[in-house]
C-alpha positions in Angstrom: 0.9 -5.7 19.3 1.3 -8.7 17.6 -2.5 -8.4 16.1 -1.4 -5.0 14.8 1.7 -5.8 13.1 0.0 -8.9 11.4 -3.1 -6.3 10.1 -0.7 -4.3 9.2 1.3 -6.6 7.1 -2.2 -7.9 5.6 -2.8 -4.4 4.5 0.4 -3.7 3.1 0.1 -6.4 0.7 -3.4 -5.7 -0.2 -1.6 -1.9 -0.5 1.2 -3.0 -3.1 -1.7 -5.2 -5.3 -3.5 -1.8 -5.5 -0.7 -0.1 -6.1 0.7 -2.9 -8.9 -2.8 -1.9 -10.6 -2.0 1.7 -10.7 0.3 0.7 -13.1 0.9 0.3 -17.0 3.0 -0.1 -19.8 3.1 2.7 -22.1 1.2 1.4 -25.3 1.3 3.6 -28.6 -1.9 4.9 -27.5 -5.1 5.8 -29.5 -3.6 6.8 -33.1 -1.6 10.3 -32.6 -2.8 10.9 -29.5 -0.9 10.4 -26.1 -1.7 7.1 -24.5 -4.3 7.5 -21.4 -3.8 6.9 -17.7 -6.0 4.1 -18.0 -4.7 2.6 -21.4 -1.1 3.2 -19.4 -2.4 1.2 -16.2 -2.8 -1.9 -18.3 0.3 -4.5 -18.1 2.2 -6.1 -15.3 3.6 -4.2 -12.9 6.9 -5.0 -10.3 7.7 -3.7 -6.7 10.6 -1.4 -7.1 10.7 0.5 -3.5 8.2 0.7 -0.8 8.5 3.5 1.7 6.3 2.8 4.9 5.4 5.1 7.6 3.5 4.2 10.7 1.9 6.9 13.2 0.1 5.7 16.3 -2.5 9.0 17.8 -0.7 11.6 15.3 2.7 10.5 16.8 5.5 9.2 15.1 5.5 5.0 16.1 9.1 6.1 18.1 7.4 9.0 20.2 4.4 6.8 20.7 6.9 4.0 22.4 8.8 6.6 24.4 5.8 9.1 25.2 3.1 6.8 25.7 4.9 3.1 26.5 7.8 4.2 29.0 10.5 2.7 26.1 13.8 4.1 25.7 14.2 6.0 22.8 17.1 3.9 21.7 15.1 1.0 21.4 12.2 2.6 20.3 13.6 4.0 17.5 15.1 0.3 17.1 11.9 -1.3 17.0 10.5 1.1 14.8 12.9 0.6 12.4 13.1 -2.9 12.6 9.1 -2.9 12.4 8.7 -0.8 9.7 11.5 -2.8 7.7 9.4 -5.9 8.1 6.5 -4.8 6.5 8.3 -3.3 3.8 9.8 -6.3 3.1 6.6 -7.9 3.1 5.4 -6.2 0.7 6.8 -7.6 -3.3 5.4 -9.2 -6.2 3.9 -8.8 -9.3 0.4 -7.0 -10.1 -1.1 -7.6 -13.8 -3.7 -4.8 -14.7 -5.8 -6.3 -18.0 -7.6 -3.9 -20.7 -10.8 -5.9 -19.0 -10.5 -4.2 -15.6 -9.5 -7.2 -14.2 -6.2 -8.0 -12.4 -4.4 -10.5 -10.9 -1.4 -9.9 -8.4 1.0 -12.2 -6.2 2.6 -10.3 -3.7 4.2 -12.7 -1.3 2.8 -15.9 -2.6 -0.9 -14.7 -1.8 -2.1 -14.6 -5.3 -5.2 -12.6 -5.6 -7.8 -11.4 -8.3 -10.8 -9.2 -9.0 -11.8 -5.8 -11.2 -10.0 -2.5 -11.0 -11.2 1.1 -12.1 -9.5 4.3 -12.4 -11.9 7.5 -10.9 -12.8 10.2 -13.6 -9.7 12.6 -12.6 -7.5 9.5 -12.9 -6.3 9.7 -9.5 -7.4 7.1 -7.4 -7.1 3.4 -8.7 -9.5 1.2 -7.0 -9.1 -2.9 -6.4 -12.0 -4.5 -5.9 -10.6 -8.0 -5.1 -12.2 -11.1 -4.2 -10.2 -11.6 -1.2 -9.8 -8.4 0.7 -11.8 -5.3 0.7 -11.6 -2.4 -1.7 -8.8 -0.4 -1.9 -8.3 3.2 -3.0 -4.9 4.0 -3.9 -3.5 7.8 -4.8 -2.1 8.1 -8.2 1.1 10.2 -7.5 3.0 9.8 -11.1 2.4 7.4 -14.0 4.7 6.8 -17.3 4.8 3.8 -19.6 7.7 1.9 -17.4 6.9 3.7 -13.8 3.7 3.8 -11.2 4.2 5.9 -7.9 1.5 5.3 -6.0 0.4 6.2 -2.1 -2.1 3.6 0.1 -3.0 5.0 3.6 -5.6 3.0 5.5 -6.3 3.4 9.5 -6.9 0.9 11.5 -7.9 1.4 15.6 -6.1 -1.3 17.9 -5.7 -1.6 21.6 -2.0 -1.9 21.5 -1.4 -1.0 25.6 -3.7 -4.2 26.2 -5.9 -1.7 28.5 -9.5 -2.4 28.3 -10.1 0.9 30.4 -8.6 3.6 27.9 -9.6 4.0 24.2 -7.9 2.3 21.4 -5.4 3.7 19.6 -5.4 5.0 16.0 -2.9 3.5 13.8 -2.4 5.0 10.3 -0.2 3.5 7.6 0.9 5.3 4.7 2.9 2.9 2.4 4.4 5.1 -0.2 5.3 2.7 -3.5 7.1 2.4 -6.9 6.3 0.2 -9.8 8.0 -0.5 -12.6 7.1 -2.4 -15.9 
């Protein structure tokens, strides 16, 4: 378990310097014309709030304890919250998209860099970092001041520490505000 959270928590910063390039400040734009997604992406973005949900086999990270586990539901529920809290607090800094498609980001004194690019429906920012992998994060809102973005990765971990059943599918979908 311990593997998992620390995976997770990796991810979830990755998540937030993805989502910190989703961002943008709200320039004057091209002449009359409304500024793009891409021309709003561009500036230095802050975590605001981080929403974080965890599922473990399409369950609920509670229902896998108690169903799956044997825990109480009381402490289930505790440890979920508590768990989920951690990573969300894990999860703040600062990303800097430049006009250049390159970034740089410090979320929990991990500074990081590398080329980001917007997809054709200007949906889906993508990091390319030098550090971790590429990341695809959903555009869910963007203004000059404001990026609301959503990063879900899956991961598959053998969190009951049995070698004789299969690994269990963790998906985490960190749901994430920027501001400017």
């Amino acid at each position: 378990m311990k593997k998992s959270v620390q995976s997770l928590q990796h991810f979830l910063m990755l998540a937030l310097v993805v989502f910190a390039f989703a961002c943008g400040n709200d320039d004057e734009g091209n002449g009359n014309n409304p500024p793009t997604a891409e021309e709003m992406l561009v500036g230095t973005w802050t975590t605001s709030t981080i929403d974080i949900t965890l599922t473990v086999d399409d369950k609920s990270l509670t229902d896998y304890l108690v169903e799956d586990l044997g825990w109480s539901e009381s402490d289930a529920d505790f440890y979920t919250q508590l768990f989920e809290a951690e990573l969300e607090s894990s999860v703040d800094g600062t990303l800097t998209l430049n006009a250049d498609n390159t970034y740089d980001s410090d979320f929990d004194d991990s500074p990081d860099d590398g080329t980001w690019s917007l997809s054709a429906d200007e949906t889906t920012l993508t990091l390319d970092a030098g550090t971790i992998d590429e990341v695809d994060i959903t555009i869910i809102s963007i203004t000059g001041t404001s990026l609301v973005v959503s990063i879900e990765d899956t991961q598959e971990e053998d969190l009951d520490d049995d070698a004789g059943t299969p690994d269990e599918e963790i998906m985490i979908v960190a749901d994430i505000t920027l501001t400017m």
